[in-house]
C-alpha positions as CSV (number, residue, x, y, z in Angstrom):
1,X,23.6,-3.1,10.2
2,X,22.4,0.4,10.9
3,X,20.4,0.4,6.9
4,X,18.9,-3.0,7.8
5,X,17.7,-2.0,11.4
6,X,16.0,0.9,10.5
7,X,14.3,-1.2,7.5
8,X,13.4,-3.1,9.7
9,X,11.6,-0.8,12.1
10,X,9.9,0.8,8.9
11,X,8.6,-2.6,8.2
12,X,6.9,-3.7,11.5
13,X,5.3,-0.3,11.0
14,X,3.7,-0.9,8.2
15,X,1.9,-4.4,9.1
16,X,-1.1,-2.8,10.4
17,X,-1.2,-0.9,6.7
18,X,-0.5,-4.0,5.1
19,X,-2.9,-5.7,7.3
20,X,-6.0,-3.0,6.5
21,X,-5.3,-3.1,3.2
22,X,-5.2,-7.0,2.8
23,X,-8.5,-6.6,4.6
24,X,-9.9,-4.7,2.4
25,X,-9.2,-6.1,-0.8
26,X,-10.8,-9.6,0.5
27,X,-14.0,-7.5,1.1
28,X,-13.9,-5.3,-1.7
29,X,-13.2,-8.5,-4.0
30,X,-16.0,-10.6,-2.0
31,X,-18.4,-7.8,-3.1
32,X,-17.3,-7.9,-6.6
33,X,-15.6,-5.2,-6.6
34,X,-13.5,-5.4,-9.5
35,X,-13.5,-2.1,-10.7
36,X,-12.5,-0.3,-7.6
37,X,-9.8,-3.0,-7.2
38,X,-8.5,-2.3,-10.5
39,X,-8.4,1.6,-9.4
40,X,-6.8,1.1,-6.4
41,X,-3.8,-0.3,-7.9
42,X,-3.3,2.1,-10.5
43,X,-3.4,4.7,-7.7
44,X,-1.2,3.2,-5.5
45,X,1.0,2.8,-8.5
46,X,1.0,5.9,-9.1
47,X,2.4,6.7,-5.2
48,X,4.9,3.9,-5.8
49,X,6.8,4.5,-8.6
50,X,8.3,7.7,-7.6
51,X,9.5,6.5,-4.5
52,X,10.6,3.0,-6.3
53,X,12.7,5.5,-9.3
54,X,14.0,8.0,-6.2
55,X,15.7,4.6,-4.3
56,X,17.1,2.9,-8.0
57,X,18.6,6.4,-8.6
58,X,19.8,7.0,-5.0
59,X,21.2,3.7,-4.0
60,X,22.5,5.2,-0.5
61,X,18.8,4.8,0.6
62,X,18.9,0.9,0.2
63,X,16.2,-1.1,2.0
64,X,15.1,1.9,4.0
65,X,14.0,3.3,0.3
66,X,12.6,0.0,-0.6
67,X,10.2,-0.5,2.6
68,X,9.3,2.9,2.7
69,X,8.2,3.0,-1.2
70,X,6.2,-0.2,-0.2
71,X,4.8,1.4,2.6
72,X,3.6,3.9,0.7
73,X,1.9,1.6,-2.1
74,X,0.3,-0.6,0.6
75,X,-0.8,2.7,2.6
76,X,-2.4,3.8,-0.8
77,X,-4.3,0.7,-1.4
78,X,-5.4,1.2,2.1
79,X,-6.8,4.3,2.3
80,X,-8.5,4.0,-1.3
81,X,-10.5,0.6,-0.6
82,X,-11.4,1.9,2.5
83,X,-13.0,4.6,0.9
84,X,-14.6,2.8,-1.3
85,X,-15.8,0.4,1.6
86,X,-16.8,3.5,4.2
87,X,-19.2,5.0,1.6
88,X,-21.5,2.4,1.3
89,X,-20.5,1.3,-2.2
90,X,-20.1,-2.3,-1.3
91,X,-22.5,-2.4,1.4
92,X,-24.7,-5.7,1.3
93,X,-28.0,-5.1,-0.3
């Protein structure tokens, strides 16, 4: 109970990166932005994995490993496509 509690808790606080990052890939996709898109998720990937290998090879970090590698992708995409969205890059013409 105590492994699934604190998953929990480490998954209501990553809604509001979830929810920027959903966000931003509707925008980013609405202005075409395929590139950046495809970027994004290699990056993200990148912050993922190691954090997704650490909890298959540790299996005493359960769900708690699980939501905090996902945090960490959907934190990733976040930041990234807000980047790309705060410099103008997609900004309508």
């Amino acid at each position: 109970h105590h492994q699934a509690t604190i998953a929990l808790v480490i998954c209501g606080i990553c809604q509001p990166a979830a929810a920027v990052a959903f966000v931003l890939d509707g925008l980013v996709l609405g202005a075409a932005g395929y590139r950046a898109l495809q970027w994004a998720m290699i990056v993200a990937l990148v912050a993922f994995v190691p954090l997704a290998g650490l909890t298959l090879a540790h299996h005493g970090l359960g769900l708690v490993g699980v939501w905090l590698a996902l945090t960490c992708w959907l934190v990733a995409r976040a930041v990234i496509l807000g980047w790309y969205w705060l410099t103008g890059r997609f900004a309508p013409a």
